[in-house]
PDB file of N, CA, C and O in Angstrom:
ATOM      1  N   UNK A   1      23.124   8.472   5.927  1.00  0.00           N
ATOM      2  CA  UNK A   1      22.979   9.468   6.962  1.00  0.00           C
ATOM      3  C   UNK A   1      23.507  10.793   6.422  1.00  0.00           C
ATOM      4  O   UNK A   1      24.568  10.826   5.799  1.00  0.00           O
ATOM      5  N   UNK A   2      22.937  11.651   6.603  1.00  0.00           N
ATOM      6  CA  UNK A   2      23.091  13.222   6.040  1.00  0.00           C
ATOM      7  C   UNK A   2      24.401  13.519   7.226  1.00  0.00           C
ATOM      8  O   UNK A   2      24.869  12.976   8.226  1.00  0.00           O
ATOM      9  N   UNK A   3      24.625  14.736   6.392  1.00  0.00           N
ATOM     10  CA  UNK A   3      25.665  15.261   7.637  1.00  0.00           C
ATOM     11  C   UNK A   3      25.421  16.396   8.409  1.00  0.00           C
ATOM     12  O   UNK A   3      24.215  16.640   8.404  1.00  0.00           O
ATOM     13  N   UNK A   4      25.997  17.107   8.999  1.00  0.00           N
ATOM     14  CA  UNK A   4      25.006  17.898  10.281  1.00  0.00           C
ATOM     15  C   UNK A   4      24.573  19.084   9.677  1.00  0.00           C
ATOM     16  O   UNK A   4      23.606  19.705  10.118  1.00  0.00           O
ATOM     17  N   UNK A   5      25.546  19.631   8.200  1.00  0.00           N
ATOM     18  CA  UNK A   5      25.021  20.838   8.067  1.00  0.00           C
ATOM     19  C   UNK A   5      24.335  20.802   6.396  1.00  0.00           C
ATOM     20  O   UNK A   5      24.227  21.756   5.625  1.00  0.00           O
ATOM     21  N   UNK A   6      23.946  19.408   6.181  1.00  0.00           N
ATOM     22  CA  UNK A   6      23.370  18.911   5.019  1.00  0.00           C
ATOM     23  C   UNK A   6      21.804  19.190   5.113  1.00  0.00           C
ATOM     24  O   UNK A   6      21.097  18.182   5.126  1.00  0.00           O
ATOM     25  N   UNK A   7      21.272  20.238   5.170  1.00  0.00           N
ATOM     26  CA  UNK A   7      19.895  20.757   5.284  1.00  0.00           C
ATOM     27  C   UNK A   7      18.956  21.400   4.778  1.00  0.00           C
ATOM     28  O   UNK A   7      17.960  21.936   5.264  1.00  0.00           O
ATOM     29  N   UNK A   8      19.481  21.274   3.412  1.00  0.00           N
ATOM     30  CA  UNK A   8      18.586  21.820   2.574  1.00  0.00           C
ATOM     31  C   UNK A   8      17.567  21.327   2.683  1.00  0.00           C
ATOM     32  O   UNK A   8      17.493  20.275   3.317  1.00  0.00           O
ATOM     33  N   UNK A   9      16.175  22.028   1.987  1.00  0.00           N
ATOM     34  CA  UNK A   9      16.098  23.378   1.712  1.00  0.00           C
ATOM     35  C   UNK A   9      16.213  24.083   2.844  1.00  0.00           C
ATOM     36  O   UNK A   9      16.113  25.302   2.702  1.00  0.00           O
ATOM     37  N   UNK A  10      16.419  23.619   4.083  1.00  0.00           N
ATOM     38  CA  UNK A  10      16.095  24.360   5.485  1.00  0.00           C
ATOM     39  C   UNK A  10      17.577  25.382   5.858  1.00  0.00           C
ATOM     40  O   UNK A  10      18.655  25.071   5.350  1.00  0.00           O
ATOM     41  N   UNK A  11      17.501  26.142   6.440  1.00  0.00           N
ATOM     42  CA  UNK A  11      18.609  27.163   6.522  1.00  0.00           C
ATOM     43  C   UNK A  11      18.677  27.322   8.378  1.00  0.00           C
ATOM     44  O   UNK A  11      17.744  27.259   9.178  1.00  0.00           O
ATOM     45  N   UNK A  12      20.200  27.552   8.635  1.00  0.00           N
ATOM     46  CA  UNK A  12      20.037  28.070  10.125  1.00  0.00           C
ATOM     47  C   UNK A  12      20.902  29.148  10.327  1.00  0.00           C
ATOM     48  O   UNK A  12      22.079  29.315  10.008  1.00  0.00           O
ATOM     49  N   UNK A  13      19.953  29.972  11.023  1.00  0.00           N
ATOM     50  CA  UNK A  13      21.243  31.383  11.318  1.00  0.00           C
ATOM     51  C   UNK A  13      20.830  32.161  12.139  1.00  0.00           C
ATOM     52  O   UNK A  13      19.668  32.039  12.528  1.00  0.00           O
ATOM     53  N   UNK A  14      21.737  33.282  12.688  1.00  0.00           N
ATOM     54  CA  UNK A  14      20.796  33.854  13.714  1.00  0.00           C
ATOM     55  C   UNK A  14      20.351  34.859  13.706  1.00  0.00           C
ATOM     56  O   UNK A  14      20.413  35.753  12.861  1.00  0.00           O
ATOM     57  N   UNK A  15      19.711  34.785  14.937  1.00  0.00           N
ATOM     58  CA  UNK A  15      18.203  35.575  15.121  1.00  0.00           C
ATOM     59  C   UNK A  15      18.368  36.255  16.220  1.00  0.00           C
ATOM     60  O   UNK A  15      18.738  35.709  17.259  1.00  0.00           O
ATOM     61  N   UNK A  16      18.150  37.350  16.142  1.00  0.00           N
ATOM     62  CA  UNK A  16      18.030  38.056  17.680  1.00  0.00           C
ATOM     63  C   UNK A  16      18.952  37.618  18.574  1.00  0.00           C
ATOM     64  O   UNK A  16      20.141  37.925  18.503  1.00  0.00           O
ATOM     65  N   UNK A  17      18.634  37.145  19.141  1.00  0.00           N
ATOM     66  CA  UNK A  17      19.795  36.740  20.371  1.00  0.00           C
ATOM     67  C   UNK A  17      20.441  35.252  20.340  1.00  0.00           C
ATOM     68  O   UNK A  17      21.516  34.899  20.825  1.00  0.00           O
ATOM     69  N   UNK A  18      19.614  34.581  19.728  1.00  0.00           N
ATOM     70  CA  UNK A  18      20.099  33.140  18.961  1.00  0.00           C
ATOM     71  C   UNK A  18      20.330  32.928  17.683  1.00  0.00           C
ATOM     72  O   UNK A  18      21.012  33.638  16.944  1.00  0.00           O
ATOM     73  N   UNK A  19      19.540  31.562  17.303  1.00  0.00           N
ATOM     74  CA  UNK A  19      19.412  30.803  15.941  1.00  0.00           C
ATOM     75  C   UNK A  19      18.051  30.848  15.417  1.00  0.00           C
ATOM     76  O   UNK A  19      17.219  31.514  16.034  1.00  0.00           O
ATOM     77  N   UNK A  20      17.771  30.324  14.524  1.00  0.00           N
ATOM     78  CA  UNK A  20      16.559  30.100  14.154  1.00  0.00           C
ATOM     79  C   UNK A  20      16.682  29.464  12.956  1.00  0.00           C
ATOM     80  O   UNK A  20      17.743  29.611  12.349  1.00  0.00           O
ATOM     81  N   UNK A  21      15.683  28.679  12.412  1.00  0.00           N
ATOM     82  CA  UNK A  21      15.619  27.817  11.470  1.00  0.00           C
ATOM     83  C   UNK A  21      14.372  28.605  10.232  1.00  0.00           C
ATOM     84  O   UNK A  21      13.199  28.945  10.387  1.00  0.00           O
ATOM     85  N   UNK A  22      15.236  28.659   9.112  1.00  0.00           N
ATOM     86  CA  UNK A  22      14.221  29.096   8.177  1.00  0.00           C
ATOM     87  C   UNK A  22      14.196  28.205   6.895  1.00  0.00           C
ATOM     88  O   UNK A  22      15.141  27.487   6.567  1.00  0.00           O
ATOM     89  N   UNK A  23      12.796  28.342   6.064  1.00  0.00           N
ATOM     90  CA  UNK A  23      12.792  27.762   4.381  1.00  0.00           C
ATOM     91  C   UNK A  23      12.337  28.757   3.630  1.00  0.00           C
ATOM     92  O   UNK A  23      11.416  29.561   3.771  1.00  0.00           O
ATOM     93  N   UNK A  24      13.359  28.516   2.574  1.00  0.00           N
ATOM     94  CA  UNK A  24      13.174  30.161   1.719  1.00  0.00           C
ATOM     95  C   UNK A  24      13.094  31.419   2.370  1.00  0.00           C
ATOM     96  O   UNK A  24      14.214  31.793   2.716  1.00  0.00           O
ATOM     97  N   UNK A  25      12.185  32.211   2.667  1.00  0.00           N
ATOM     98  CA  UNK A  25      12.529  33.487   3.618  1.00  0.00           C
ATOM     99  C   UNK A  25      11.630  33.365   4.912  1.00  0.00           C
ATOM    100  O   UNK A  25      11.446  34.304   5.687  1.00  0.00           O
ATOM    101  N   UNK A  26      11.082  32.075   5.059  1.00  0.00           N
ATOM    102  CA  UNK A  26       9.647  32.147   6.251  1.00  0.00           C
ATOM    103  C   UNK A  26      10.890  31.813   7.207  1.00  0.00           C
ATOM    104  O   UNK A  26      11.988  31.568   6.708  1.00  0.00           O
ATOM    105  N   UNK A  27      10.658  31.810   8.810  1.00  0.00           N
ATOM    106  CA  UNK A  27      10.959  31.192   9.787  1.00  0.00           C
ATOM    107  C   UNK A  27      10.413  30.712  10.302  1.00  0.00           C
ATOM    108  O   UNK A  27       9.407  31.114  10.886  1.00  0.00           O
ATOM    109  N   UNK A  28      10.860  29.656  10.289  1.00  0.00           N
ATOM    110  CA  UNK A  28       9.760  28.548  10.793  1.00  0.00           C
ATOM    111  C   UNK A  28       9.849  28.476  12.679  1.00  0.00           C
ATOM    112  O   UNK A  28       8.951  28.129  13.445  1.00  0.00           O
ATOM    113  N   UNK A  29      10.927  28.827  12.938  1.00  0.00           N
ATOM    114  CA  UNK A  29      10.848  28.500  14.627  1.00  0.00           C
ATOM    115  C   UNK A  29      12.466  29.554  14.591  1.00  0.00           C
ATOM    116  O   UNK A  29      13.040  30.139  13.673  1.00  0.00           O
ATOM    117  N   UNK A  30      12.798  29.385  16.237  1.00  0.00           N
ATOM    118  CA  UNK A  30      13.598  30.368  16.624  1.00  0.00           C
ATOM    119  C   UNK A  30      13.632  30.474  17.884  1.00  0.00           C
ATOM    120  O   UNK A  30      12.650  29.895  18.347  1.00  0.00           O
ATOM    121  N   UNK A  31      14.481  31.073  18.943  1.00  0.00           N
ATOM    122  CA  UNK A  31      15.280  31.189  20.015  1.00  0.00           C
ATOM    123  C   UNK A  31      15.734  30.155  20.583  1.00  0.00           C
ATOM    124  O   UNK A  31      15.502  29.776  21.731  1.00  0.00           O
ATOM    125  N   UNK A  32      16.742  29.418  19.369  1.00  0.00           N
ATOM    126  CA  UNK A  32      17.834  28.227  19.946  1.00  0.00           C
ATOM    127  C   UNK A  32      19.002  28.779  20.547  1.00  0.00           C
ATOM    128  O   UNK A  32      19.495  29.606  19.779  1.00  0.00           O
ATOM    129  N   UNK A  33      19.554  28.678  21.453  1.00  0.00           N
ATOM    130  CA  UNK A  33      20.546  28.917  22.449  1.00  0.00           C
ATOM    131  C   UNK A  33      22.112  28.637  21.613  1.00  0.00           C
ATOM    132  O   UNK A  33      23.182  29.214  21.418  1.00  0.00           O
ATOM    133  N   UNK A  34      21.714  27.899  21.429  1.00  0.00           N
ATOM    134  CA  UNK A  34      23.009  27.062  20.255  1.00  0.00           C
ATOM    135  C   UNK A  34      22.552  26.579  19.318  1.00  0.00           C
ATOM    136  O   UNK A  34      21.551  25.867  19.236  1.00  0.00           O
ATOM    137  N   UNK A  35      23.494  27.047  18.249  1.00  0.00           N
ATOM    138  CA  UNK A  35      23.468  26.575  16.790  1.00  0.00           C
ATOM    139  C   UNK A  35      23.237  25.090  16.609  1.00  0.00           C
ATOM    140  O   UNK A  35      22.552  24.752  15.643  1.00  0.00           O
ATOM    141  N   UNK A  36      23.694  24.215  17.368  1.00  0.00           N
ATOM    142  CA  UNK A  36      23.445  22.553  17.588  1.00  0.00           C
ATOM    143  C   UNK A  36      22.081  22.390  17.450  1.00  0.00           C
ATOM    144  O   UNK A  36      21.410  21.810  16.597  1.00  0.00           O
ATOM    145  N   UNK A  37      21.711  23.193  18.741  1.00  0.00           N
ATOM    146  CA  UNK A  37      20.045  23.156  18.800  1.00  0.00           C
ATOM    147  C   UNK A  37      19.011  23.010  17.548  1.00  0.00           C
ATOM    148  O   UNK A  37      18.162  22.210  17.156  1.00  0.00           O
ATOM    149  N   UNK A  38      19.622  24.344  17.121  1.00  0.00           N
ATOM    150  CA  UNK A  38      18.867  24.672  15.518  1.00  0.00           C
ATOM    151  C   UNK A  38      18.604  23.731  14.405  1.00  0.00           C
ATOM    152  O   UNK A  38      17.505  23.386  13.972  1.00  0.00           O
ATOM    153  N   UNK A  39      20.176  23.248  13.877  1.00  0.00           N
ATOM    154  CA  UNK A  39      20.759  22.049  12.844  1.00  0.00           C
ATOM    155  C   UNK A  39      19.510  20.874  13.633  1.00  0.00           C
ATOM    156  O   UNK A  39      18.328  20.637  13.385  1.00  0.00           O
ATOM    157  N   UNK A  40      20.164  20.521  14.322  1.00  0.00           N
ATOM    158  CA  UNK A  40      18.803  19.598  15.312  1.00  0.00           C
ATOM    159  C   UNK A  40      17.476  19.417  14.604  1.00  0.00           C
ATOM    160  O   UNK A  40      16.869  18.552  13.973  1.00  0.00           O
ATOM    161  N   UNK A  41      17.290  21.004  15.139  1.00  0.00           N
ATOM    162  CA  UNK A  41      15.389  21.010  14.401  1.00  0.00           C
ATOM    163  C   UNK A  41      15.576  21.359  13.480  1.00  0.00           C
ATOM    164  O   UNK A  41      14.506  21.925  13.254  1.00  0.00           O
ATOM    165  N   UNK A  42      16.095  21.487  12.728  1.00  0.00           N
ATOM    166  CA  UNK A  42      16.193  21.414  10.972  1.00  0.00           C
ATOM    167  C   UNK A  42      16.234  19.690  10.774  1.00  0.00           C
ATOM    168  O   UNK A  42      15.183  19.242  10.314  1.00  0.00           O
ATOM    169  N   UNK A  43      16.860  19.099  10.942  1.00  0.00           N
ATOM    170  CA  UNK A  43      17.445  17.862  10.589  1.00  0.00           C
ATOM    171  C   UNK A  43      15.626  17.226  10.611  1.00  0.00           C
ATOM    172  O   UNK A  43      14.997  16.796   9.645  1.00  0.00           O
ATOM    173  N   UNK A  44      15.021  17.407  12.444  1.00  0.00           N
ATOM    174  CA  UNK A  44      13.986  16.534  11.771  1.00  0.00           C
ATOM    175  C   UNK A  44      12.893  17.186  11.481  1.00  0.00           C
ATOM    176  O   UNK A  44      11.814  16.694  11.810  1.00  0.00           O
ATOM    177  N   UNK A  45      12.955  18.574  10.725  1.00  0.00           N
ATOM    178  CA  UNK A  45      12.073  18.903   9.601  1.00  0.00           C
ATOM    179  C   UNK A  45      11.956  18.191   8.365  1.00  0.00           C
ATOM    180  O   UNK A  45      10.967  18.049   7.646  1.00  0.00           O
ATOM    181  N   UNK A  46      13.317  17.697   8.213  1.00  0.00           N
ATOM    182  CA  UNK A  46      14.032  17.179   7.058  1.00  0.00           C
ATOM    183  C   UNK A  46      12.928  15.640   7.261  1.00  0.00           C
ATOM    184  O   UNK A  46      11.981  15.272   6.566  1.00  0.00           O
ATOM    185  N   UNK A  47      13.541  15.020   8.493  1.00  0.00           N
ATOM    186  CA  UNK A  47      12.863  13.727   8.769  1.00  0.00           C
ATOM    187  C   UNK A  47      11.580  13.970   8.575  1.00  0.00           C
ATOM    188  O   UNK A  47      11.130  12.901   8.161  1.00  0.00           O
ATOM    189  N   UNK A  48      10.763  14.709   8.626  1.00  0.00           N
ATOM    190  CA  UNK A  48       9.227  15.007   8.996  1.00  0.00           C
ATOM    191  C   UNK A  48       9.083  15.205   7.109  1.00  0.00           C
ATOM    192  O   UNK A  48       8.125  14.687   6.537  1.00  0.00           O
ATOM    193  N   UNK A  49       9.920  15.830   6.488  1.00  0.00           N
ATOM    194  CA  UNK A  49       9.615  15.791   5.032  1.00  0.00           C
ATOM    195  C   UNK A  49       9.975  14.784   4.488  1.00  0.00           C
ATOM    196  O   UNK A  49       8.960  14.361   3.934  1.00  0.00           O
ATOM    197  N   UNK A  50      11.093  13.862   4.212  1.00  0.00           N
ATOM    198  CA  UNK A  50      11.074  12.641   3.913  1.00  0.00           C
ATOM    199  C   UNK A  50      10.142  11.630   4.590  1.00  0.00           C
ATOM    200  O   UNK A  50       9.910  10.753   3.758  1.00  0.00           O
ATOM    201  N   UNK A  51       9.528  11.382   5.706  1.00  0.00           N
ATOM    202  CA  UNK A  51       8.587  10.519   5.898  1.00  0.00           C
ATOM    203  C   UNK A  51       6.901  11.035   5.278  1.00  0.00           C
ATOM    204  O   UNK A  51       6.019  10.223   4.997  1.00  0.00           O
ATOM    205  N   UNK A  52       6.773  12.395   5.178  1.00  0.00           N
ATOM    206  CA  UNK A  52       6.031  12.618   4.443  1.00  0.00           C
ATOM    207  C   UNK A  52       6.257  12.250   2.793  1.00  0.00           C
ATOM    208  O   UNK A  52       5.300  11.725   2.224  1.00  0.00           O
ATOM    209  N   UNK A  53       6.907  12.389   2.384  1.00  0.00           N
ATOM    210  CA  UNK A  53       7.488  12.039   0.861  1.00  0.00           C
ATOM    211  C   UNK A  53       6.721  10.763   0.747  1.00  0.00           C
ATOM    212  O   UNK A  53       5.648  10.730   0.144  1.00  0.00           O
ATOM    213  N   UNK A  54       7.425   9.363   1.501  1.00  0.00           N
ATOM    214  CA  UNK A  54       7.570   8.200   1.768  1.00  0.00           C
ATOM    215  C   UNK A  54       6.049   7.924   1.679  1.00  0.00           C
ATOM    216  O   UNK A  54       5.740   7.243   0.701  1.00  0.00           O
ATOM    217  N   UNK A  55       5.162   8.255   2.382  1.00  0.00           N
ATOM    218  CA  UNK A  55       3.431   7.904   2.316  1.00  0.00           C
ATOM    219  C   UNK A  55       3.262   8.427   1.215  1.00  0.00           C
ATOM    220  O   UNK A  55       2.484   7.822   0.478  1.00  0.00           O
ATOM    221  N   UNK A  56       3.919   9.763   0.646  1.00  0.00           N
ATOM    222  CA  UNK A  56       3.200  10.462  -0.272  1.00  0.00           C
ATOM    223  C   UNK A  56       3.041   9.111  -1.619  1.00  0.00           C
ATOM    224  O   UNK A  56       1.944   8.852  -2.115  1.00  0.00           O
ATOM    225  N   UNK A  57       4.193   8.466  -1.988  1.00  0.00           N
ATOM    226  CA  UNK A  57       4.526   7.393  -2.599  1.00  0.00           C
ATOM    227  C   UNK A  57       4.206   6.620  -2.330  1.00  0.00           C
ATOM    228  O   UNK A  57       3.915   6.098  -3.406  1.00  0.00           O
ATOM    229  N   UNK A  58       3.824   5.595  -1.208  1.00  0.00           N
ATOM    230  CA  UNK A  58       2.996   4.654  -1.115  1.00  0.00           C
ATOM    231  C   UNK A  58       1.426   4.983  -1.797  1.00  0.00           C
ATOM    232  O   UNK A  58       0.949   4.496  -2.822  1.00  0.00           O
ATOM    233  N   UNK A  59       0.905   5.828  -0.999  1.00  0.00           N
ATOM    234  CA  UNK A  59      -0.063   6.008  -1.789  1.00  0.00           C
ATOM    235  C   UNK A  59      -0.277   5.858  -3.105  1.00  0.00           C
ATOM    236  O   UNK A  59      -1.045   5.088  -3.682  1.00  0.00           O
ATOM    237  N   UNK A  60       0.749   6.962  -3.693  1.00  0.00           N
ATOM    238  CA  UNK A  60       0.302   6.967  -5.101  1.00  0.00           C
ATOM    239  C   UNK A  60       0.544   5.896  -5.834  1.00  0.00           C
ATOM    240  O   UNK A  60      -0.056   5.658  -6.883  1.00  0.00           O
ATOM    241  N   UNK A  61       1.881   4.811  -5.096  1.00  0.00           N
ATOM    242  CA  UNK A  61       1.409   3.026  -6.083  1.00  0.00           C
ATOM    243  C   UNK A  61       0.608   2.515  -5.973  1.00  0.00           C
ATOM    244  O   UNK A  61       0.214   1.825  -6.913  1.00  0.00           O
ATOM    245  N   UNK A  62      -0.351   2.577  -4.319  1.00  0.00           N
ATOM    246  CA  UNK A  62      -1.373   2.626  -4.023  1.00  0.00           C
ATOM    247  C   UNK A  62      -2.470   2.200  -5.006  1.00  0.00           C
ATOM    248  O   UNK A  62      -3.066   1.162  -5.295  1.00  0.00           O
ATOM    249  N   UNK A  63      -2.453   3.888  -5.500  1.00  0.00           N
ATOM    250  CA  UNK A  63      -3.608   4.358  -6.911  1.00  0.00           C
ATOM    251  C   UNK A  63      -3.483   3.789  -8.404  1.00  0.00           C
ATOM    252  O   UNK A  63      -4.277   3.469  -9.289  1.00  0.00           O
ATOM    253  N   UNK A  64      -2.180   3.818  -8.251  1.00  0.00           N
ATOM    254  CA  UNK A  64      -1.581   3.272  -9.739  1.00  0.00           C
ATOM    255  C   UNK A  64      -2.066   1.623  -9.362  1.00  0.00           C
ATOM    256  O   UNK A  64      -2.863   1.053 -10.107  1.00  0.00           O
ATOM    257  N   UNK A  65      -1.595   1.048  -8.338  1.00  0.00           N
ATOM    258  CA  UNK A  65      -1.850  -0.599  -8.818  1.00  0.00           C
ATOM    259  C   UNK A  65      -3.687  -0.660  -8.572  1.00  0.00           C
ATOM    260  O   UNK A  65      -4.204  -1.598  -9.178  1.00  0.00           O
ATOM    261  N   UNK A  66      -4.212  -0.182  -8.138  1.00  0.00           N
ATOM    262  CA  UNK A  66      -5.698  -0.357  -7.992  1.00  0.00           C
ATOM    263  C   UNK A  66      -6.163   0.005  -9.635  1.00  0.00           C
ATOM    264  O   UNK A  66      -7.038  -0.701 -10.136  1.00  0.00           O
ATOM    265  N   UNK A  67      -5.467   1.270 -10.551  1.00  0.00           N
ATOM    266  CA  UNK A  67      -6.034   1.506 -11.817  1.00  0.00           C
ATOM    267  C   UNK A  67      -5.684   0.302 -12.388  1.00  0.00           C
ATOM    268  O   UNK A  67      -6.620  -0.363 -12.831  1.00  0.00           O
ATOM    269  N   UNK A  68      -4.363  -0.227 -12.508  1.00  0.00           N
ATOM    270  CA  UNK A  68      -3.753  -1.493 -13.199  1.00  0.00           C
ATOM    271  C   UNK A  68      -4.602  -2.519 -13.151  1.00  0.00           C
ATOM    272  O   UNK A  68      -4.837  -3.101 -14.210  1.00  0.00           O
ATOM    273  N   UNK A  69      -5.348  -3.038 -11.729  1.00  0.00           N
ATOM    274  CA  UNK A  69      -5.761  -3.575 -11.443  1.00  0.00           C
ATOM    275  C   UNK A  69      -7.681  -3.963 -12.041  1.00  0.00           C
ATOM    276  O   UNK A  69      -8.459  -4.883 -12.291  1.00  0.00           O
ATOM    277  N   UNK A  70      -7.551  -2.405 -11.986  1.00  0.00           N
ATOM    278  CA  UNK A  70      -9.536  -2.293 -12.887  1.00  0.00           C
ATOM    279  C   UNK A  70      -9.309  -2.445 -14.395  1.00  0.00           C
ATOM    280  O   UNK A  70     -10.019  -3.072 -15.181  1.00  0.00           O
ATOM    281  N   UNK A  71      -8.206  -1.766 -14.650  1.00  0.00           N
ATOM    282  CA  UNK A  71      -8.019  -1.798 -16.211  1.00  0.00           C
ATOM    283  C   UNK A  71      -7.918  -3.321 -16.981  1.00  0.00           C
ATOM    284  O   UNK A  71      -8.453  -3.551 -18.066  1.00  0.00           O
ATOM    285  N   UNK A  72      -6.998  -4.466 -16.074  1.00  0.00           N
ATOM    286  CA  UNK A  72      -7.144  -5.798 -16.022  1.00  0.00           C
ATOM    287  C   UNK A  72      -8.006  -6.354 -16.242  1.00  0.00           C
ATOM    288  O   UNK A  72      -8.088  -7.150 -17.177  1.00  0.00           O
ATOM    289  N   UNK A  73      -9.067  -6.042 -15.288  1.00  0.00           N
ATOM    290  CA  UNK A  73     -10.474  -6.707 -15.031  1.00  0.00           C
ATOM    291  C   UNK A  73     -11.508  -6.271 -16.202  1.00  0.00           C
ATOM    292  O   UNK A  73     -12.596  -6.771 -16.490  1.00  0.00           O
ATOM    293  N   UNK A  74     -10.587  -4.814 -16.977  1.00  0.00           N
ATOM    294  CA  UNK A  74     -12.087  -4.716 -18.273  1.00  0.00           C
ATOM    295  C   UNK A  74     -11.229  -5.058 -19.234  1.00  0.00           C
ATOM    296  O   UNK A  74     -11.755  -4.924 -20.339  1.00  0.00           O
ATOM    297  N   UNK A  75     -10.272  -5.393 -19.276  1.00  0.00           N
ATOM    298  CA  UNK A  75      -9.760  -6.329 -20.622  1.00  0.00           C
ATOM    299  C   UNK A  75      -9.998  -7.453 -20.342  1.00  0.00           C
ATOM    300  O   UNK A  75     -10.097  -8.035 -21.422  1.00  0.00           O
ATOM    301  N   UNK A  76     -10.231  -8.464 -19.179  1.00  0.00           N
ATOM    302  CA  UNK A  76     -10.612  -9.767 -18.926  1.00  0.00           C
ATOM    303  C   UNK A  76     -11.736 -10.023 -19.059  1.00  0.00           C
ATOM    304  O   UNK A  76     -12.053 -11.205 -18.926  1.00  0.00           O
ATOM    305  N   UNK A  77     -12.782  -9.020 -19.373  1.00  0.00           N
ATOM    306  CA  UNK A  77     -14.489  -8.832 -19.302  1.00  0.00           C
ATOM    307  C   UNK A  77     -14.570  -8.472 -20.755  1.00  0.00           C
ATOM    308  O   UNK A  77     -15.726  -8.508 -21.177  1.00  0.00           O
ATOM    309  N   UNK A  78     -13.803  -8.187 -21.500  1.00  0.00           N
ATOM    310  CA  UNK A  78     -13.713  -7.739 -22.896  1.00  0.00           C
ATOM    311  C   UNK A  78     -13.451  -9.128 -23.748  1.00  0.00           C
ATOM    312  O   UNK A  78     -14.035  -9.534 -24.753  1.00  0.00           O
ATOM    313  N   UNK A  79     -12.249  -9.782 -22.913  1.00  0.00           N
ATOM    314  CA  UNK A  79     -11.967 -10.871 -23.822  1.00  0.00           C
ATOM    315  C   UNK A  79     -12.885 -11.933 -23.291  1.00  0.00           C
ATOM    316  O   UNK A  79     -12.783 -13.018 -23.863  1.00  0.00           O
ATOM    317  N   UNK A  80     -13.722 -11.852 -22.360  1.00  0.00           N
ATOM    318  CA  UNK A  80     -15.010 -13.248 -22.218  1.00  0.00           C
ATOM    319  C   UNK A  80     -15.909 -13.013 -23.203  1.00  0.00           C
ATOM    320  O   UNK A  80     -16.681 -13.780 -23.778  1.00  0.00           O
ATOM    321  N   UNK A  81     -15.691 -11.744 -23.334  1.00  0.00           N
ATOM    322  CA  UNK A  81     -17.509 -11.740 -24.245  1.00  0.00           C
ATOM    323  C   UNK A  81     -16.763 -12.359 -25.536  1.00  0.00           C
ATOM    324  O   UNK A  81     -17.163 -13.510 -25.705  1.00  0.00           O
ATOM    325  N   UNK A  82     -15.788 -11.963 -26.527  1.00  0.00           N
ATOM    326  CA  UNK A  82     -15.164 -11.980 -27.182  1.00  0.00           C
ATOM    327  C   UNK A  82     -15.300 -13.504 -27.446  1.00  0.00           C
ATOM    328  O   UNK A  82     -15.766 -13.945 -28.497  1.00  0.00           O
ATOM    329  N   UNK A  83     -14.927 -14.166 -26.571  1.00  0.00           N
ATOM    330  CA  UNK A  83     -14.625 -15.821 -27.097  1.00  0.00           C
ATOM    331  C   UNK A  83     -16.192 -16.087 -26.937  1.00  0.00           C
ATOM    332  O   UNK A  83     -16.773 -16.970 -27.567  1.00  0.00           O
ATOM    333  N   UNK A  84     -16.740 -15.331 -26.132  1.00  0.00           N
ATOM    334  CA  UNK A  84     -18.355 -16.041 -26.088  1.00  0.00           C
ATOM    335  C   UNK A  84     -19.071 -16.164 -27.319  1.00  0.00           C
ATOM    336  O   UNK A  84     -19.768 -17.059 -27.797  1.00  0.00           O
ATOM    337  N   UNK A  85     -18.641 -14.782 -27.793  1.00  0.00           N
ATOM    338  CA  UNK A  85     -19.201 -14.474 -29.611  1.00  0.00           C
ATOM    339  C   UNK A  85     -18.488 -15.445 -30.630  1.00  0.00           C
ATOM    340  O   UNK A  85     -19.106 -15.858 -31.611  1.00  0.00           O
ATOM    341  N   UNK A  86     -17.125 -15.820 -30.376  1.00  0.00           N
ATOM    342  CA  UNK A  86     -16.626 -16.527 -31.057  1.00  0.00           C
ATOM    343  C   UNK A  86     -17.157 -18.309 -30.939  1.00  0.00           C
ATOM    344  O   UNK A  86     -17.199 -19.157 -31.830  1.00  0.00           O
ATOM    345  N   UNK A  87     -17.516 -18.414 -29.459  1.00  0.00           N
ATOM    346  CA  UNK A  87     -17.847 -19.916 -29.209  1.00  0.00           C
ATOM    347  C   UNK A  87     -19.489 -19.860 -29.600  1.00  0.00           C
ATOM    348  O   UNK A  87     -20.095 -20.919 -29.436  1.00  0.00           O
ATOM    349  N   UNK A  88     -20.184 -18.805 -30.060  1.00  0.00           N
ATOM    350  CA  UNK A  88     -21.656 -19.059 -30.583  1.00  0.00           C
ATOM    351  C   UNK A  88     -21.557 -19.047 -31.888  1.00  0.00           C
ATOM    352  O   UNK A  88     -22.311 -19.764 -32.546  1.00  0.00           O
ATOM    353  N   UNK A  89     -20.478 -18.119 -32.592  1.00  0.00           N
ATOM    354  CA  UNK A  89     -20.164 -18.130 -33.862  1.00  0.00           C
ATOM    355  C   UNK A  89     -19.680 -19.697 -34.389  1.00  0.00           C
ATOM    356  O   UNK A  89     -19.946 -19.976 -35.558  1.00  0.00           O
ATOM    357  N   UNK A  90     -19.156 -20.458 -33.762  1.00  0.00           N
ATOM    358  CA  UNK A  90     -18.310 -21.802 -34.472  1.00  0.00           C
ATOM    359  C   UNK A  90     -19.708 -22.752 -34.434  1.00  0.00           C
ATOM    360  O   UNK A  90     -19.681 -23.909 -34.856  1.00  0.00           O
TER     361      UNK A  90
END
């Protein structure tokens, strides 16, 4: 568990008459009443980017075991013909 003001890359500070939540120099949202508020919606930006991460990585073993998987199947199609030539050759 992160801690409340563990939010990188996300930043909170204020804004006009409140808080607001920024990354790098954009602001992403704004007129939190309290700083709580803010950390808050930072935190599940944070959540919203680690669960994005999380698919991002499934996927891509996803891709990787499906290549593993074809690459298998033409070395297993490589080595039939192979013994076939060898079992017409003997």
């Amino acid at each position: 568990m992160r801690g409340l003001f563990d939010i990188a890359p996300y930043a909170v500070s204020e804004f006009a008459r409140g808080y607001a939540v920024f990354k790098g120099p954009f602001r992403l949202t704004d007129a939190f009443d309290c700083e709580g508020d803010a950390y808050g919606h930072a935190h599940a930006f944070l959540d919203e980017d680690e669960a994005q991460a999380e698919a991002d990585a499934a996927e891509q073993a996803e891709i990787e075991a499906e290549e593993t998987r074809r690459i298998e199947a033409e070395i297993q199609a490589e080595a039939a013909v192979i013994l076939a030539e060898i079992a017409r050759a003997a």
